[in-house]
C-alpha positions as CSV (number, residue, x, y, z in Angstrom):
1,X,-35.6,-11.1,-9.2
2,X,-33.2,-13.7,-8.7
3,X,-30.3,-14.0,-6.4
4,X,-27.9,-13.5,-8.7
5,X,-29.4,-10.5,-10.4
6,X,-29.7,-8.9,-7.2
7,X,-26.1,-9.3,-6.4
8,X,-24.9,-7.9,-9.6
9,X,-27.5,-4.7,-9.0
10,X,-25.7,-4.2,-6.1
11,X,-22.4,-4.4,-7.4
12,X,-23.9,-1.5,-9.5
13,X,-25.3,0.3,-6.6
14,X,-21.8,0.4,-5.1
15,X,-19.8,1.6,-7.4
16,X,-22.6,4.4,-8.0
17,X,-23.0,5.5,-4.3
18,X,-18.9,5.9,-4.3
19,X,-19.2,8.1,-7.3
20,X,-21.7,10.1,-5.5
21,X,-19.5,10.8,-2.8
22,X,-20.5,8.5,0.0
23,X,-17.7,6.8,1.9
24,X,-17.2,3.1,0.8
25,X,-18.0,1.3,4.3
26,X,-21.1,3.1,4.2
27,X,-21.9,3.0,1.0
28,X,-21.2,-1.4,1.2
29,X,-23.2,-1.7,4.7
30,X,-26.5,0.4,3.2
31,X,-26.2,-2.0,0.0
32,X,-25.2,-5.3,1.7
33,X,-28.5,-4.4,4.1
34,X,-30.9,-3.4,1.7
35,X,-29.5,-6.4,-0.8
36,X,-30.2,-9.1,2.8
37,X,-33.9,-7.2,2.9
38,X,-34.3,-8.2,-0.5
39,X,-32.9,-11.7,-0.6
40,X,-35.1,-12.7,2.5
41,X,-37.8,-10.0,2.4
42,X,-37.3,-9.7,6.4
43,X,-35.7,-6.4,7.8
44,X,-35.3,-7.8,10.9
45,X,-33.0,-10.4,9.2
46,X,-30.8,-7.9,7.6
47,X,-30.5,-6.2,10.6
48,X,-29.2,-9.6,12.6
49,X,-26.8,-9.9,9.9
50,X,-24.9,-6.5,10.3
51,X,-24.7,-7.2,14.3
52,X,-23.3,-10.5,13.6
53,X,-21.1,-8.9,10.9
54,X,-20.4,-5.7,13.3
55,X,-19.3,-8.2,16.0
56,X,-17.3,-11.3,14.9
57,X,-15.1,-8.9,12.2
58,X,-12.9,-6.7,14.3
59,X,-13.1,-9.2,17.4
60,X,-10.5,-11.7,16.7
61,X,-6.9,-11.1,18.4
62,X,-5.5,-10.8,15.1
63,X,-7.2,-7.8,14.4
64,X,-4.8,-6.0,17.1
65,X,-2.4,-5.8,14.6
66,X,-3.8,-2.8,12.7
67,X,-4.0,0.0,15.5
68,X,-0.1,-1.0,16.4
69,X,1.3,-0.8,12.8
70,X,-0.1,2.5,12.3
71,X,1.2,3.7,15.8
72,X,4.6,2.5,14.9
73,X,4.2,4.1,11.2
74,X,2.8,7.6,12.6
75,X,5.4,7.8,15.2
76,X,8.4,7.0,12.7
77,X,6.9,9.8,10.4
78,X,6.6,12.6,12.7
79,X,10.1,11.9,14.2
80,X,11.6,13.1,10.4
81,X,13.3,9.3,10.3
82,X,12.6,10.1,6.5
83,X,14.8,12.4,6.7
84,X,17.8,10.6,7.8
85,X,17.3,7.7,5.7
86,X,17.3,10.0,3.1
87,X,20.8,11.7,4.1
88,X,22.4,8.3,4.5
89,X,21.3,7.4,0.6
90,X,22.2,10.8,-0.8
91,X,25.4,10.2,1.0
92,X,25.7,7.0,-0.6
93,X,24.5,7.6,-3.9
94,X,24.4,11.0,-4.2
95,X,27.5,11.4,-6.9
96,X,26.3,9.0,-9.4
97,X,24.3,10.5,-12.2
98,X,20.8,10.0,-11.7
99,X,22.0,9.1,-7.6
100,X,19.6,12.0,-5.7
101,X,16.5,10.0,-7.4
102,X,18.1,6.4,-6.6
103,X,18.8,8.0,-3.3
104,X,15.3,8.7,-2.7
105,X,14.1,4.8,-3.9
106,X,16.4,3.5,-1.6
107,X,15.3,5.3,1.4
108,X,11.8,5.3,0.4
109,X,12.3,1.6,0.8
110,X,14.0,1.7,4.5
111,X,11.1,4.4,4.8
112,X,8.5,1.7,3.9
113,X,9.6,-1.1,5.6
114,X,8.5,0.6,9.1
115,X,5.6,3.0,8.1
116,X,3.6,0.5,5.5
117,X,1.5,3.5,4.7
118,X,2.3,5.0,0.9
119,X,0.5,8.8,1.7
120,X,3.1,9.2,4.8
121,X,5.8,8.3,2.4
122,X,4.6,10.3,-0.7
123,X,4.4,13.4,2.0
124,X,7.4,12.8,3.4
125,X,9.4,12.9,0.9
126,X,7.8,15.1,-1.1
127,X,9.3,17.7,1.6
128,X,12.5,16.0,1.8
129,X,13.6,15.1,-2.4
130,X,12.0,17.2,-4.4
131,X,13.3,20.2,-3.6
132,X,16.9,18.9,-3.7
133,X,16.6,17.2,-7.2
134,X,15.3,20.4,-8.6
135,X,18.0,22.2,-7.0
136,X,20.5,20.2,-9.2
137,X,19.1,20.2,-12.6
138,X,16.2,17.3,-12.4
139,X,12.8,18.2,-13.8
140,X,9.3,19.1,-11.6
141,X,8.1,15.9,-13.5
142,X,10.6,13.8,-12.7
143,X,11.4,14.8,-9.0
144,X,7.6,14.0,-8.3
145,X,7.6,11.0,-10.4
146,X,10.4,9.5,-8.5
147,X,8.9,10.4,-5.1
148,X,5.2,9.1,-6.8
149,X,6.9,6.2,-8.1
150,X,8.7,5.0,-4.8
151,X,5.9,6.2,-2.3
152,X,4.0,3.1,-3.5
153,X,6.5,0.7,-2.0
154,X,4.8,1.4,1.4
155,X,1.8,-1.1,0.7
156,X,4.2,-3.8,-0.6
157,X,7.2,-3.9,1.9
158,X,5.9,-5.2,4.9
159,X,4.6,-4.3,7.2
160,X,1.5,-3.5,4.9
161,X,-1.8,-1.8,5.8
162,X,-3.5,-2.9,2.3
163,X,-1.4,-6.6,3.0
164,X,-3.2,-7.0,6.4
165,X,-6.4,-5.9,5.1
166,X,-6.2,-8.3,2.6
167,X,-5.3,-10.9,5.1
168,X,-8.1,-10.0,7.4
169,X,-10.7,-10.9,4.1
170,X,-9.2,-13.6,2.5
171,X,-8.1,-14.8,6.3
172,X,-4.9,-16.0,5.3
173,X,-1.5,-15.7,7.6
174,X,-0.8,-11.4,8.1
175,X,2.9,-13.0,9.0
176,X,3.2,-15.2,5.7
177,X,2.2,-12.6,3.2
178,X,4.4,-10.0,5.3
179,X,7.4,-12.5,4.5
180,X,6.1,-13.2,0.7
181,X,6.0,-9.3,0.2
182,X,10.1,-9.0,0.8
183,X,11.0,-10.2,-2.5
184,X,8.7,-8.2,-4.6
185,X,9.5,-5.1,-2.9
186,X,13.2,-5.7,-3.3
187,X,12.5,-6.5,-7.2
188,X,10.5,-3.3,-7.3
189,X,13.2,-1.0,-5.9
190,X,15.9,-2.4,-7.9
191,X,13.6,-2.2,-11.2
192,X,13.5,1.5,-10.0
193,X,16.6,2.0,-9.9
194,X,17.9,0.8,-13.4
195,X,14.4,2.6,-14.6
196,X,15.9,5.9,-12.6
197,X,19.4,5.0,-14.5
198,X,18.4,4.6,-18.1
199,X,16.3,7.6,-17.9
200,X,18.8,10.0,-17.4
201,X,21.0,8.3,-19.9
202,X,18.7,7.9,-22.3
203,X,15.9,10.4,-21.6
204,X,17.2,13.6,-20.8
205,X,14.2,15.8,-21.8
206,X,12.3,14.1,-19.1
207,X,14.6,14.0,-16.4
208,X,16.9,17.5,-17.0
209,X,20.3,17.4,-17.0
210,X,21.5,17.5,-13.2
211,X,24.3,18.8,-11.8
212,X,27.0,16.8,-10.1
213,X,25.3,17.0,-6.8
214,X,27.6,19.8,-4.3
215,X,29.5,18.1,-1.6
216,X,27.8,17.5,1.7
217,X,29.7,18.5,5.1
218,X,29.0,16.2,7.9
219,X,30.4,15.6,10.9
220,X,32.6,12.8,11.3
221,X,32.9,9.7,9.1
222,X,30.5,7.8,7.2
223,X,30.1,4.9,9.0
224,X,29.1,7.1,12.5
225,X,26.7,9.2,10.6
226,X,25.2,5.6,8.9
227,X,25.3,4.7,12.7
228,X,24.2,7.6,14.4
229,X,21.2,7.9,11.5
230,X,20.1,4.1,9.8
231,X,21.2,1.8,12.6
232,X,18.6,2.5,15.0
233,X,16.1,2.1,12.0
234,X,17.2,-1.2,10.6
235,X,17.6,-2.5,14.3
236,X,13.7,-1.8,14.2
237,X,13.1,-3.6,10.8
238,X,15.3,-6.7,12.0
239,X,13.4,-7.0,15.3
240,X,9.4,-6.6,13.8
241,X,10.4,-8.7,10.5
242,X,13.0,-10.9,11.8
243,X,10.8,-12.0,14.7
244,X,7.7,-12.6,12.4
245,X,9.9,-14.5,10.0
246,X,11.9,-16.5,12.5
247,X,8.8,-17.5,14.6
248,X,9.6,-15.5,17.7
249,X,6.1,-13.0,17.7
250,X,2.8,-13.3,16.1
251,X,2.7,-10.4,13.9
252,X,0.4,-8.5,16.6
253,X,3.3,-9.2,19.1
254,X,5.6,-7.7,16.5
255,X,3.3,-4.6,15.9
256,X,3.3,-4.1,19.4
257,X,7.4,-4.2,20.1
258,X,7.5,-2.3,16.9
259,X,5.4,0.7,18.3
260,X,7.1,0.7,21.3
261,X,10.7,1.0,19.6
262,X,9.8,3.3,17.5
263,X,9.0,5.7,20.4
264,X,11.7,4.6,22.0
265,X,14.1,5.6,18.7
266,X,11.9,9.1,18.7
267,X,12.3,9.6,22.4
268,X,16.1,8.8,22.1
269,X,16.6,11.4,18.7
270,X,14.8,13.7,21.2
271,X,12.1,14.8,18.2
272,X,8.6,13.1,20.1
273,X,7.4,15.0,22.8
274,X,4.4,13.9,25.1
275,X,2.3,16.5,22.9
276,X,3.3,14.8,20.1
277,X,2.7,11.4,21.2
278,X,-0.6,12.3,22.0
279,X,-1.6,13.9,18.6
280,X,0.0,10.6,17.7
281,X,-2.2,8.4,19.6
282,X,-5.7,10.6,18.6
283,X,-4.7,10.1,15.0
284,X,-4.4,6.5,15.3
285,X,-7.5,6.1,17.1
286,X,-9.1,7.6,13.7
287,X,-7.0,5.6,11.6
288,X,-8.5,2.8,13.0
289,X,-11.7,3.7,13.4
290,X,-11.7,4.2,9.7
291,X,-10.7,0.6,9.1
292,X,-12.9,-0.8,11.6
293,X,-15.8,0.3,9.4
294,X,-14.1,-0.8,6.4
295,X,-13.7,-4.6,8.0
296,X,-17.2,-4.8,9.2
297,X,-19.0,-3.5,5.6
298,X,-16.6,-6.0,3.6
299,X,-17.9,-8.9,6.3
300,X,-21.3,-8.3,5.9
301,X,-20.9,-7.2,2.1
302,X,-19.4,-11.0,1.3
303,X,-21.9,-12.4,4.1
304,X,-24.7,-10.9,1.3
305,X,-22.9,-12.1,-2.0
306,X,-22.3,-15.3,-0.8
307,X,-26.6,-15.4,0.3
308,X,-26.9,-14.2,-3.6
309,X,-24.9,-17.0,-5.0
310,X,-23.1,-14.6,-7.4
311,X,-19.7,-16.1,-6.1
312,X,-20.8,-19.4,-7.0
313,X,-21.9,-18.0,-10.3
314,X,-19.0,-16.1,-11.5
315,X,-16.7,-18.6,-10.9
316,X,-18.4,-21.7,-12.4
317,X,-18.5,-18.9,-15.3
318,X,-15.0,-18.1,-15.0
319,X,-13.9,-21.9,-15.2
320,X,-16.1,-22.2,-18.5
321,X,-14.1,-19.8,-19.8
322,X,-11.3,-22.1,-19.6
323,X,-9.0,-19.1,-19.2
324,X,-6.8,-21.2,-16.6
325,X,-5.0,-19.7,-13.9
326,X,-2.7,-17.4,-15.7
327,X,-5.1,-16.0,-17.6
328,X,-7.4,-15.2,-15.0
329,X,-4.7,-13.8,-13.2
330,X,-4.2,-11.4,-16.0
331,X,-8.1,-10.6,-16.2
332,X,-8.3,-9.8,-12.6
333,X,-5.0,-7.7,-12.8
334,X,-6.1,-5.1,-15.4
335,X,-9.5,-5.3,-14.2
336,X,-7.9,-3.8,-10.9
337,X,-5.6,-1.4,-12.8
338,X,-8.8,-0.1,-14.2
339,X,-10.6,0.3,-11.1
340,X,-8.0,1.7,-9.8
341,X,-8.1,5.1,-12.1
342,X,-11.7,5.8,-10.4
343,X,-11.6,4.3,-6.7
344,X,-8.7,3.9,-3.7
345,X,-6.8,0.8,-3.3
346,X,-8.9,-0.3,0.0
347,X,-12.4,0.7,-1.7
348,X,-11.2,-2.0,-4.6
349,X,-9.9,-4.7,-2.3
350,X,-13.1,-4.9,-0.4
351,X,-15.2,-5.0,-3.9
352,X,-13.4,-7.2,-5.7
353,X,-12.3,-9.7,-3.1
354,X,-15.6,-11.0,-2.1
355,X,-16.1,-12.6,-5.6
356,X,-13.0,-13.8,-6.8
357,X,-11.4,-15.3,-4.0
358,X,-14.1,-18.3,-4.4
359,X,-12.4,-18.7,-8.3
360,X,-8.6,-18.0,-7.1
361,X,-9.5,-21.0,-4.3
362,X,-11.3,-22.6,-7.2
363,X,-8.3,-22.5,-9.6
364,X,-5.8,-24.0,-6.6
365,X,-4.2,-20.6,-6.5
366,X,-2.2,-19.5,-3.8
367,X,-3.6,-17.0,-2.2
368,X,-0.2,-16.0,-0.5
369,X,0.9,-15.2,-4.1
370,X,-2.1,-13.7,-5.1
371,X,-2.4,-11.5,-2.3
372,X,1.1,-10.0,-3.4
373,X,-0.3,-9.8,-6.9
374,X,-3.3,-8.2,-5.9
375,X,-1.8,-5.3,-3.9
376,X,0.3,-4.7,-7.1
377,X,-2.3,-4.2,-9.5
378,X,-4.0,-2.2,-7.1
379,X,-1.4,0.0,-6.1
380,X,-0.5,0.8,-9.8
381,X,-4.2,2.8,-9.6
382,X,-2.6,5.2,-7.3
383,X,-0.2,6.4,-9.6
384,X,-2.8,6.8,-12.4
385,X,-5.3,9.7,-13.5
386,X,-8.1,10.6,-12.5
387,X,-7.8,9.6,-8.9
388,X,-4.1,8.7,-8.5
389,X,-4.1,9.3,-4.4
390,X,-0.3,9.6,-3.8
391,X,0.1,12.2,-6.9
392,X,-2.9,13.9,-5.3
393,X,-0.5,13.8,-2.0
394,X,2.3,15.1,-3.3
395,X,0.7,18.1,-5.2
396,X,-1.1,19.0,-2.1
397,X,2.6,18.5,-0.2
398,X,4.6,20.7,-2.6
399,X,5.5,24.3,-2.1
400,X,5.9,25.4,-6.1
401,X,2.5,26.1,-7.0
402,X,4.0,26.2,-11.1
403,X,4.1,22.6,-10.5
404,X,0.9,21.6,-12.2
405,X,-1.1,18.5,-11.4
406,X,-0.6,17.0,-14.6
407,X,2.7,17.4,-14.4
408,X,2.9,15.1,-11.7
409,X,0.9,12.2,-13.4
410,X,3.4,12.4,-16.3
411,X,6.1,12.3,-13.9
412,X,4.5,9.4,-12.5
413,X,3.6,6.9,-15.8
414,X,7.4,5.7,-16.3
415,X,7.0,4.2,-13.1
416,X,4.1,2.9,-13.4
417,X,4.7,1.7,-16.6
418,X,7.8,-0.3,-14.1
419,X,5.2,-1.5,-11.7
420,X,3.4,-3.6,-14.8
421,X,6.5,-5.2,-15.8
422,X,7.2,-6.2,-11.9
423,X,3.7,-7.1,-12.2
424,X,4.2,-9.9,-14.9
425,X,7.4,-10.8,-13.7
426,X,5.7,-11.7,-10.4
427,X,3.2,-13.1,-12.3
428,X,5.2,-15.5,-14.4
429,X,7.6,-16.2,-11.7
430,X,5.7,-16.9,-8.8
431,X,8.9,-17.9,-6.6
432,X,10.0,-14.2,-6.2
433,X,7.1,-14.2,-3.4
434,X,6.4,-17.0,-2.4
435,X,10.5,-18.6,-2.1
436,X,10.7,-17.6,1.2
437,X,7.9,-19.4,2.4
């Protein structure tokens, strides 16, 4: 058996052993070891290679940033900052018909710029929104669509877990695609918000016919509440992304400051207590531990395709094609949005990557860009049946049991059904990531 076949068996053997159950570093480290074995009939060999992979993956100082990005994204969950940012929008936007969803876009936005994990949003304001749309006249499906729809801006808005994974296996800049994923997750909220807009409009069986939403009482003005409840969080946002963009930290630096200030803003709204902090702390050890697995399976998984030559072969096959860049683009993207109806979006980025980065660097791609367009596509899987994780999140969040699984993924298409036209926008106008650069 050749190289090559033995690389696309194992592609097969992956994507079976998932399906079976097993967890995806384990299921790439027993195939990546048993594919080595088989490459260079020497067990011993194999064996060197997952030490080698085990040790040089999660070594560098650039690896530092995960742990201190999920600190900072724990500890801004469990302080209810999801909360306020949601007050301040309803406050905002709350009048306007169709406001409560566009209320919960914008501050699932704020929300995602400092957590960069989509299940923390998708929970959060799955507690916070959907109750209070329903309360006014909106739909089960909408009210979970919305909170669906806008959850995913967690992975695009830096900072990103899936953007630094990515970073960590195509080993491009963590800072640079943290600035190229600003603009898309702008464009992305703002396509949410017309979507939100003509759908009550224009589709009222799907979204109910709300209520002018009841005045709020708060105490003192508008501006001290935004003060009292936003400024503290967007001082956070302008430190970790401002100093990343301006030069000032490395983006572990700015994970580190981040984490810090975000206790320090939990501490202050007096809703962190040492107990907390701790629980904190355990669950980002696991967190990480998790994605320490994940980093060294996907080294020693490309370390084995690139022994196959299967890299070398798919892409000389890709370039026959003549599909040029666009069209591979496209290829890859709904290839993704496929997998991602059956697998999560770290499980696909650690298959996938491996084999068509060596085409994308082929092709003279940017691999800043098509980072951006690659945790998209792949985030579009997570809104999507059978395995959709954030619907799974919120249904598992929500206190109405008559609201049905399925009626969450039909709350959820219309956005996704946004997300591919953001897609092919970014696509076709690459500048909306990469202009900041």
């Amino acid at each position: 058996m050749s190289g090559v076949e033995i690389g696309l068996w194992s592609l097969v053997g992956i994507l079976g052993l998932i399906w079976l159950g097993m967890h995806v570093s384990i299921a790439l480290a027993l195939t990546s070891f048993v594919g080595i074995w088989a490459l260079r009939d020497n067990p011993q060999y194999a064996s060197r290679m997952l030490s080698l992979a085990t040790r040089e993956s999660i070594s560098s100082y650039l690896f530092g940033v995960v742990p201190l990005f999920v600190l900072m994204g724990l500890v801004v969950s469990r302080a209810d900052i999801g909360r306020d940012t949601f007050d301040v929008a309803n406050r905002a936007l709350g009048r306007l018909k169709g406001g409560l969803g566009m209320a919960t876009v914008g501050a699932n936005a704020i929300f995602a710029a400092i957590t960069g994990i989509s299940i923390a949003s998708a929970a959060v304001f799955t507690k916070v929104a959907v109750p209070e749309m329903m309360r006014i006249g909106h739909t089960a499906r909408f009210a979970t669509g919305v909170v669906a729809g806008s959850s995913v801006l967690g992975m695009l808005i830096p900072p990103s877990l899936l953007l630094i994974l990515y970073g960590i296996i195509a080993e491009q800049s963590v800072g640079l695609l943290f600035v190229a994923g600003i603009g898309p997750g702008i464009v992305l909220t703002v396509a949410y918000i017309v979507g939100i807009a003509l759908m009550v409009r224009f589709w009222p069986s799907f979204t109910g016919t709300p209520q002018p939403a009841p005045e709020i009482t708060y105490e003192g003005s508008l501006a001290r509440d935004t003060a009292s409840k936003l400024a503290p969080i967007a001082a956070l946002i302008a430190l970790v992304l401002g100093g990343i963009y301006g030069g000032v930290f490395t983006p572990t630096e700015a994970g580190a400051i981040g984490a810090l200030g975000a206790i320090v803003i939990a501490a202050a709204k007096r809703r962190i207590g040492w107990r907390v902090l701790w629980q904190v702390t355990l669950e980002t050890g696991h967190i990480t531990a998790s994605i320490c697995f994940l980093i060294v399976a996907a080294t020693m998984y490309s370390r084995f395709l690139s022994l196959s030559g299967l890299p070398g072969f798919v892409t000389e096959w890709a370039i026959a094609q003549d599909l040029g860049p666009t069209g591979f683009i496209l290829l890859f993207c709904l290839i993704l949005i496929v997998l991602g109806t059956i697998l999560d979006s770290s499980s696909i980025l650690l298959i996938t990557l491996p084999l068509v980065l060596p085409i994308a660097e082929a092709m003279q791609i940017n691999l800043i860009w098509f980072g951006i367009i690659t945790v998209l596509a792949v985030e579009i899987g997570l809104l999507t049946p059978p395995l959709g994780l954030s619907v799974y999140v919120i249904k598992g969040s929500l206190d109405d049991p008559s609201i049905t699984l399925g009626d969450v993924f039909k709350g959820a298409l219309p956005f996704a059904a946004i997300m591919v036209l953001v897609l092919l926008l970014l696509i076709f106008l690459p500048g909306l990531s990469i202009g900041l650069l």
